[in-house]
C-alpha positions in Angstrom: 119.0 106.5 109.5 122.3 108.3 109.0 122.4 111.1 106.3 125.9 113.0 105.7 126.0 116.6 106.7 126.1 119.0 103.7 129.4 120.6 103.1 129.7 124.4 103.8 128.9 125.4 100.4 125.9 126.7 98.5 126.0 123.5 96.3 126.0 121.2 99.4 123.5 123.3 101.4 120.8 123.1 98.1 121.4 119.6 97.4 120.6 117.9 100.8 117.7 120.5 101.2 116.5 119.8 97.9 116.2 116.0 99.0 114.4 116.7 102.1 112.0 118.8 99.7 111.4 115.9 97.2 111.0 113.5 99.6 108.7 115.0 101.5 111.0 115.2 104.6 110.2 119.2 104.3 106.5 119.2 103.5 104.7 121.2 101.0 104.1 124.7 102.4 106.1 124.4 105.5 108.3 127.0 106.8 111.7 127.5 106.5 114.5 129.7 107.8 117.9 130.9 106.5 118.6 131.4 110.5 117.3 128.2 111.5 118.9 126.0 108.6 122.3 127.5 109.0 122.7 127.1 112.4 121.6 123.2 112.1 124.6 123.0 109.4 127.2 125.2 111.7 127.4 127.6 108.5 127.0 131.2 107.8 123.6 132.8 106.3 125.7 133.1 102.9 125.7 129.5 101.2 122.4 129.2 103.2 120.8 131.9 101.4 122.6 131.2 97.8 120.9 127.6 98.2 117.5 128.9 98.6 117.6 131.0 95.4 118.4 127.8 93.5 115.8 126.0 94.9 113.4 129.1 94.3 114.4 129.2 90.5 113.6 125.5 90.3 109.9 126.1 91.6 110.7 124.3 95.5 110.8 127.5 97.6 108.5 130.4 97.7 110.5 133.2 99.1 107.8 136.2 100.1 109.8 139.3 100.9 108.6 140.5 104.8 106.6 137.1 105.6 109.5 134.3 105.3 110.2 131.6 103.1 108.1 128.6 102.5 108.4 124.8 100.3 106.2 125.5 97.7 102.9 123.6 97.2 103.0 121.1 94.3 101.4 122.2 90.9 99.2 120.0 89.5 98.7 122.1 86.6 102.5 121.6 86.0 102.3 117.9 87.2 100.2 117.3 84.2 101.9 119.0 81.8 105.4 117.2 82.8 103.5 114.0 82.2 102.4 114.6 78.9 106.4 115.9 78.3 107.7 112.4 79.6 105.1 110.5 77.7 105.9 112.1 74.5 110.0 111.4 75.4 109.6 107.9 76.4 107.2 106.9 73.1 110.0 107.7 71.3 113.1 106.4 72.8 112.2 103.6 74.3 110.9 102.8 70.6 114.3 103.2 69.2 115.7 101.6 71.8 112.7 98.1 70.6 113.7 98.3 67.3 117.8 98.3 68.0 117.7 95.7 70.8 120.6 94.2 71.5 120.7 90.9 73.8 123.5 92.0 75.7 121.3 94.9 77.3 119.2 92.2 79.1 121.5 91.9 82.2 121.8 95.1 83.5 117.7 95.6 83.5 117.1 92.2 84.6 119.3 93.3 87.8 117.8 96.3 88.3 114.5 94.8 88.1 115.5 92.3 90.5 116.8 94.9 92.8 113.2 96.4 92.9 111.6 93.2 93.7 114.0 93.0 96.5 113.3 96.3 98.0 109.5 95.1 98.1 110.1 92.1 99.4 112.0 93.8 102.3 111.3 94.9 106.0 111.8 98.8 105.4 108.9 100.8 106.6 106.8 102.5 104.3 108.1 106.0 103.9 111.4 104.5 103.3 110.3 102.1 100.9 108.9 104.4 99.0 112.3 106.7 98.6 114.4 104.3 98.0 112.2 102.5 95.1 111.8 105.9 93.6 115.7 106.5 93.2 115.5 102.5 91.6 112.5 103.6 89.6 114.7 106.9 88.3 117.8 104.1 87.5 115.7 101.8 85.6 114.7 104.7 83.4 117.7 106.4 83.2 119.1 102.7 82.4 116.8 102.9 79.3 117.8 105.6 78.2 121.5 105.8 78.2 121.3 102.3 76.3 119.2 104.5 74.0 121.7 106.6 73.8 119.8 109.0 75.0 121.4 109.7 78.3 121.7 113.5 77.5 117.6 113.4 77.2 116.8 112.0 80.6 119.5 114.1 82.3 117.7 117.5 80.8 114.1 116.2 81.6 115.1 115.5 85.1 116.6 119.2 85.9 113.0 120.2 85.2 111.0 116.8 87.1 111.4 118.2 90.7 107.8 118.7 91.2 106.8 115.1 89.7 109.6 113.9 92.0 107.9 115.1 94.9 104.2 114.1 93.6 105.5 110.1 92.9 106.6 110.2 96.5 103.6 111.8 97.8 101.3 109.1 96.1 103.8 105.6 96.8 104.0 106.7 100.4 100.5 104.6 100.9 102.3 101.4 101.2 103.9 98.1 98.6 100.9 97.7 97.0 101.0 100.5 94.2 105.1 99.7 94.1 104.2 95.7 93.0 102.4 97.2 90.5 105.2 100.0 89.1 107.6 96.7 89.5 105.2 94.9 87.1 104.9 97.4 84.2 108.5 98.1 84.7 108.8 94.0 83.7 106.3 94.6 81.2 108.0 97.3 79.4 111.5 95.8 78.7 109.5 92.4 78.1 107.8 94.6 74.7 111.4 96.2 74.1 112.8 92.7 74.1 110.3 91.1 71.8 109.4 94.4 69.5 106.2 94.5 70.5 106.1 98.1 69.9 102.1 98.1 69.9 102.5 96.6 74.1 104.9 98.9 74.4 103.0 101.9 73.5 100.0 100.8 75.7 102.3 100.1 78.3 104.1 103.8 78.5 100.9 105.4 78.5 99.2 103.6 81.9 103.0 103.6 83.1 103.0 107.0 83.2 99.5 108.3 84.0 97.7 105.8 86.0 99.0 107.0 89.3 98.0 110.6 88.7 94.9 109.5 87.2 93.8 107.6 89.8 95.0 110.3 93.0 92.0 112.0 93.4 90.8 110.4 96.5 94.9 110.7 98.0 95.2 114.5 97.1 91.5 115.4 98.2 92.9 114.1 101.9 95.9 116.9 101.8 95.1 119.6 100.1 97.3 121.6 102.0 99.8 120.3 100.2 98.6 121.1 96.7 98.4 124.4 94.7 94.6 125.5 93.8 93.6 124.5 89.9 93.0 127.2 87.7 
């Protein structure tokens, strides 16, 4: 699959390793050089080494001074309290956005739902699948929220979601199965927006958000290489 080379700039450097990073493409505690990565871009250890300090202060590098630098292992300690941030957030807009429905709205998230189904439906493997129904997962909510009016809100939370990012890929990589079932609470949700059903709704947010990270255990226990130690 083609990807576009980063530009020779700090900014273009961070954001193509920060994608490799949150999908998984540079695994949780894997090594990585300033060396190594500039000479794959054909760009000097400058930019190269700017980049990694931004992805350090976001929690996605662990530089150790003498020893090398390494993608950081995911928190779950930080995974759960992101979660109970996003719950919180999406109680509270998404009910604004139930009781100020507007029929108009309904196109644009019946399309995007539709786009969803259609990524499950098609003949991508797996791993692929599962990033590209993560950046449609990210629109849908995004969606939600900008016709909340709330597009400042998701912008914020997700400068601070990178290591959720990486668990949501690290849990749909298993296959369609667990993304039929996002695709059906995401139909769910704007179904309770659409009628006011603000009880549904409420019910619905909640397993939305915590049933794949309640229900991990027996994924995460078969890499924990790839997770930080609870404390």
């Amino acid at each position: 699959m083609y990807t576009k080379k980063p530009t020779g700039t700090s900014q273009g450097v961070y954001e193509k390793l920060k994608e490799q990073i949150l999908h998984l493409e540079l695994p949780p505690g894997s090594a990585i050089s300033e060396i190594d990565t500039a000479a794959k871009y054909e760009i000097s250890r400058t930019p190269v080494r700017d980049a990694f300090k931004m992805l350090e202060s976001e929690g996605l590098l662990e530089i150790k001074p003498h020893i090398g630098t390494f993608v950081s292992l995911i928190d779950l300690n930080m995974i759960s309290d992101i979660l109970y941030m996003r719950e919180v957030l999406e109680q509270a807009v998404l009910k604004d956005l139930s009781l100020s429905y507007d029929k108009s709205q309904e196109f644009k998230i019946q399309l995007l739902l539709q786009q969803q189904w259609d990524l499950i439906h098609s003949e991508l493997p797996d791993d692929e699948l599962s990033r590209a129904f993560i950046i449609s997962d990210n629109d849908f909510h995004k969606m939600l929220y900008t016709i909340a009016g709330k597009k400042n809100v998701i912008s914020f939370f997700n400068s601070i979601n990178s290591q959720y990012e990486r668990f949501r890929t690290f849990l749909n990589l298993g296959g369609r199965e667990g993304l039929e079932q996002l695709c059906k609470d995401h139909e769910f949700i704007w179904k309770c927006i659409s009628t006011q059903d603000l009880d549904g709704l409420s019910t619905a947010i909640s397993h939305h958000i915590y049933d794949g990270f309640n229900s991990s255990t027996e994924v995460v226990s078969k890499h924990p290489d790839f997770f930080r130690s609870l404390t």
